[in-house]
C-alpha positions, -999 to +999 in steps of 0.1 A: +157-273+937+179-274+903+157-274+871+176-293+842+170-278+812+170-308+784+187-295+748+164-292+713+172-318+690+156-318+660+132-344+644+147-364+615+114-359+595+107-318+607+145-316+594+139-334+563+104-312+558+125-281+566+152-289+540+124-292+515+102-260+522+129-234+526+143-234+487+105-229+476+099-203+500+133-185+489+119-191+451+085-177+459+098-147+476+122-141+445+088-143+420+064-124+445+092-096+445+090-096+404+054-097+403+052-066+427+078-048+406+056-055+369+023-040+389+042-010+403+050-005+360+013-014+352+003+011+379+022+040+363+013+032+329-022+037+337-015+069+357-001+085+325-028+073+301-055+090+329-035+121+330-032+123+292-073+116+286-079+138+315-071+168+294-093+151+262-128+146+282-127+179+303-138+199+273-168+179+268-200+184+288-206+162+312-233+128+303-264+127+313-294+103+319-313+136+301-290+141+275-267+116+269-259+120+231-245+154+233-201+160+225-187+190+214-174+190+182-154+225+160-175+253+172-211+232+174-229+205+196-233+170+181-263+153+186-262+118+174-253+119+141-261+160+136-236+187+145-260+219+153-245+251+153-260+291+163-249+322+153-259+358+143-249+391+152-269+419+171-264+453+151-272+482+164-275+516+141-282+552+142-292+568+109-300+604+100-314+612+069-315+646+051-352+650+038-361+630+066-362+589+055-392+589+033-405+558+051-430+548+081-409+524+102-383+523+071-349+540+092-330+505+084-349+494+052-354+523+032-348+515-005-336+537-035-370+547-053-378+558-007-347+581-005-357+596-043-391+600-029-372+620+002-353+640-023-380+652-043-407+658-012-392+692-007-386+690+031-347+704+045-353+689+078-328+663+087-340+632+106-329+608+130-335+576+144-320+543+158-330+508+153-315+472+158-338+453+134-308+444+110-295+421+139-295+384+128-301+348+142-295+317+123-289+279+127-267+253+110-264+222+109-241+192+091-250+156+088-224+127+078-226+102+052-261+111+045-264+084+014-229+087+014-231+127+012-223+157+038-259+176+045-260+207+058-285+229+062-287+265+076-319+291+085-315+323+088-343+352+102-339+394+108-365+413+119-361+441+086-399+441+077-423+458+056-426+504+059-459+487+066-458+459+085-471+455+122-444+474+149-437+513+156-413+533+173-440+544+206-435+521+233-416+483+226-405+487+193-416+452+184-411+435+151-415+398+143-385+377+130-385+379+092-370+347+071-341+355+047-323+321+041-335+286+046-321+257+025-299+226+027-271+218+003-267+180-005-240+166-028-235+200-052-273+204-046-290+234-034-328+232-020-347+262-001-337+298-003-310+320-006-288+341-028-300+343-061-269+330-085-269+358-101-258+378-074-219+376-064-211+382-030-173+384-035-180+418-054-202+430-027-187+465-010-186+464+029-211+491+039-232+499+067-263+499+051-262+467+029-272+459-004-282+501-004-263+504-038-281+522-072-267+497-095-256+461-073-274+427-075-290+417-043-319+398-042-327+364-021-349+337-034-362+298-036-346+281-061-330+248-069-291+249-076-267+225-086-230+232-085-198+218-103-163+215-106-155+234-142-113+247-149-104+273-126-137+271-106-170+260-109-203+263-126-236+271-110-266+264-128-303+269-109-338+273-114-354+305-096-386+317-080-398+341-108-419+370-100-422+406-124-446+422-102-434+449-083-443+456-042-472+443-034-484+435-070-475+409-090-487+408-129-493+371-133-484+341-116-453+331-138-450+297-163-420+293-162-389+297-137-360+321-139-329+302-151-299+310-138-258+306-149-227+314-134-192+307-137-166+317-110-132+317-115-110+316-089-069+325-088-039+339-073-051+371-088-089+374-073-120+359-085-143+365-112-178+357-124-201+356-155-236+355-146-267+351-167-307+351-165-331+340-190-368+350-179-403+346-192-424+380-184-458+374-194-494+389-184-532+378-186-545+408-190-524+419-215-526+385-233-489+385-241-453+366-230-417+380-236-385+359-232-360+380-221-325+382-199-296+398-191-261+395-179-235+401-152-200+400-149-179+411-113-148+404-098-127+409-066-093+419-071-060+418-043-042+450-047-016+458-019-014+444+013-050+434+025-065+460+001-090+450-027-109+459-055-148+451-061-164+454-098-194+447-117-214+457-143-249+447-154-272+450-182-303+438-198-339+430-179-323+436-148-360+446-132-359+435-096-329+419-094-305+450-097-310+478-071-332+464-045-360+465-072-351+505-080-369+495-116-401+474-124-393+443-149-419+460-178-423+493-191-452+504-168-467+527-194-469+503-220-483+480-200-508+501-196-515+501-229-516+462-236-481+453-238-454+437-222-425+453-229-389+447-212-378+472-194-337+474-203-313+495-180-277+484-170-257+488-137-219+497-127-204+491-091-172+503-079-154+498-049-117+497-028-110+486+004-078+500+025-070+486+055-050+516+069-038+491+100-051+455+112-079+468+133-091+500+111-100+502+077-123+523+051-146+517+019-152+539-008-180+525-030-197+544-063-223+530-080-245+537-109-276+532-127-299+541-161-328+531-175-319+519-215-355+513-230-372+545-245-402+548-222-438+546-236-446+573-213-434+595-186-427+590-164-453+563-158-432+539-170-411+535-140-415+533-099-406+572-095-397+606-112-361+590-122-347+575-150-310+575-134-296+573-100-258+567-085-247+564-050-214+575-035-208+558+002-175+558+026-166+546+054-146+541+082-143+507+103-126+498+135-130+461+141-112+455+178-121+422+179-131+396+152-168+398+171-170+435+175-168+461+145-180+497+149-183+521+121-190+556+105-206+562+069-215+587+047-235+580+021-246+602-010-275+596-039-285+620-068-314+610-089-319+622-124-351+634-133-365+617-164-373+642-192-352+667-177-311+675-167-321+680-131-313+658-108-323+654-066-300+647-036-304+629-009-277+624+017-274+595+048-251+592+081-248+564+098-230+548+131-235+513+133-223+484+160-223+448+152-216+422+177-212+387+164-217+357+183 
């Protein structure tokens, strides 16, 4: 049986159709093909732009549902509109005293008026002892367009309390934390407590044992401060916390604050204060008020290299401020009597810093200090037995890391006897470790 096989023969209307359909299928193929190559571009676009932010978000910590507001920003956390930062330092010492320390407790606070009272008690033993109460914790923080301002505000606490004070060396060695600065500055404004503006911390010598000078400025206060732009620096003017008690004991509550000046200049060839105080001493008892003041100047000058040079010089009724209170404010003697008078004495402070490579470096510091005023009697008029006293210290410092210094010092005071051309020595080593975080 032969099957016929019949030929295809296309439709008119399938051929018309056909003719019709092919050139927009050709012309969508062409577009589809161009669409496909702009996505391939948009595709590689957004792979570098993830690549590139990939790098930006990894530093942050990762949001939260518990803490959602928190970036990193410089070296603190922001937290809404607040960037919060912590820091500090632990220091660790060893100090040993000849004479022993003259204080209960007192290895890392001992004060001039303690080591005279070493000097003069007679004993040769040399003692030792280590502590870690200098070490330091603080907080900062910085607010933007706060009224249209910067705020910032910073706390500070160590754990350097009283020879008396709650703690001992027989089993933990506890001390509580112990404020030392707490204010906020505000658009040139100052509010809380810190460095009194008298005191000029450019001048300051690097020691172990800090602030431990005869004849340096170093007190820490409430006040309110307002600073300015002046030629070549600025202008500081405040109003302090007054006290002219001494210890413990305070003759009156005060009228009036301690007013406070300083200019700073600052240049290619160091900076420089002027400082001045005006003060209001007054007691009940005594039924009586005295104005008085007195004036500092100081400076920080480059030399070679790294190296510098730190001045000042101080005189008038220096009283607690100079010294870490090494004088009382009045003449104790007269005051006994049923007057206030001023008790006048003037400071000098040397000292150089050599950096002998980047990493090591030594301070040699001298300082000195005398009473002025004639004294009503003797020697009740003062804290001690001394009318004089200067302190020699040097050192040597190996910082290995911007965060890690350790150090050696020597330290020397002599203390003039008043009414007399004899003197008393006391002498101080010290190791110290400071780890800053």
């Amino acid at each position: 049986m032969t099957k016929t096989t019949a030929a295809f023969r296309a439709h008119p209307l399938a051929r018309a159709v056909a003719l019709t359909v092919l050139p927009m299928i050709a012309l969508g193929a062409g577009a589809a093909s161009a669409q496909d190559g702009e996505l391939e571009q948009l595709r590689q676009r957004v792979e570098m732009l993830e690549a590139k932010l990939e790098g930006a978000v990894a530093t942050a910590p990762e949001m939260t549902e518990e803490n959602p507001y928190i970036l990193r920003k410089g070296d603190g956390l922001k937290i809404g509109d607040t960037t919060l930062s912590f820091g500090g330092y632990i220091k660790a010492d060893l100090i040993y005293g000849s004479d022993g320390n003259g204080t209960m407790n007192g290895y890392s606070i001992g004060l001039p008026r303690t080591y005279a009272a070493a000097a003069a008690s007679g004993d040769t033993d040399w003692k030792v002892a280590l502590t870690a109460r200098e070490s330091r914790f603080s907080f900062g923080t910085e607010t933007d367009d706060v009224a249209g301002h910067t705020l910032r505000t910073y706390l500070e606490m160590d754990f350097q309390q009283g020879i008396d004070a709650p703690g001992n060396e027989v089993v933990s060695n506890s001390y509580s934390p112990r404020l030392r600065q707490a204010y906020g500055s505000w658009n040139g404004w100052d509010f809380g407590q810190t460095y009194t503006t008298f005191s000029d911390l450019a001048a300051m010598p690097e020691i172990l044992n800090q602030g431990k000078m005869a004849g340096f400025i170093y007190v820490m206060q409430p006040m309110v401060r307002y600073s300015m732009a002046a030629p070549g620096g600025k202008l500081m003017v405040a109003l302090e916390n007054p006290e002219d008690g001494f210890g413990s004991v305070s003759y009156d509550d005060q009228s009036y604050p301690d007013l406070v000046a300083r200019y700073q200049l600052r240049s290619s060839y160091g900076l420089y204060s002027i400082a001045g105080v005006l003060r209001n001493l007054e007691d009940d008892a005594a039924d009586q008020t005295k104005v008085t003041g007195a004036v500092s100047l100081s400076g920080r000058i480059p030399t070679f290299g790294r190296d510098d040079l730190r001045l000042q010089y101080n005189y008038g009724s220096l009283g607690r401020y100079m010294g870490l209170f090494t004088y009382p404010d009045v003449d104790l003697g007269a005051l006994a009597a049923g007057e206030v008078e001023p008790l006048e004495t003037y400071g000098a402070t040397v000292a150089y810093r050599h950096f002998w490579s980047p990493n090591w470096r030594s301070n040699l510091s001298l300082s000195h200090t005398e009473i002025v005023s004639d004294l009503e009697a003797s020697p009740a008029g003062t804290l001690s037995y001394f009318d004089a006293s200067t302190s020699a210290h040097l050192n040597l410092l190996w910082s290995a890391h911007k965060n890690l210094t350790l150090g050696l010092e020597y330290a020397y005071w002599d203390f003039g006897v008043i009414d007399s051309d004899s003197s008393k020595q006391y002498q101080q080593v010290m190791a110290s470790a400071k780890m800053t975080f």
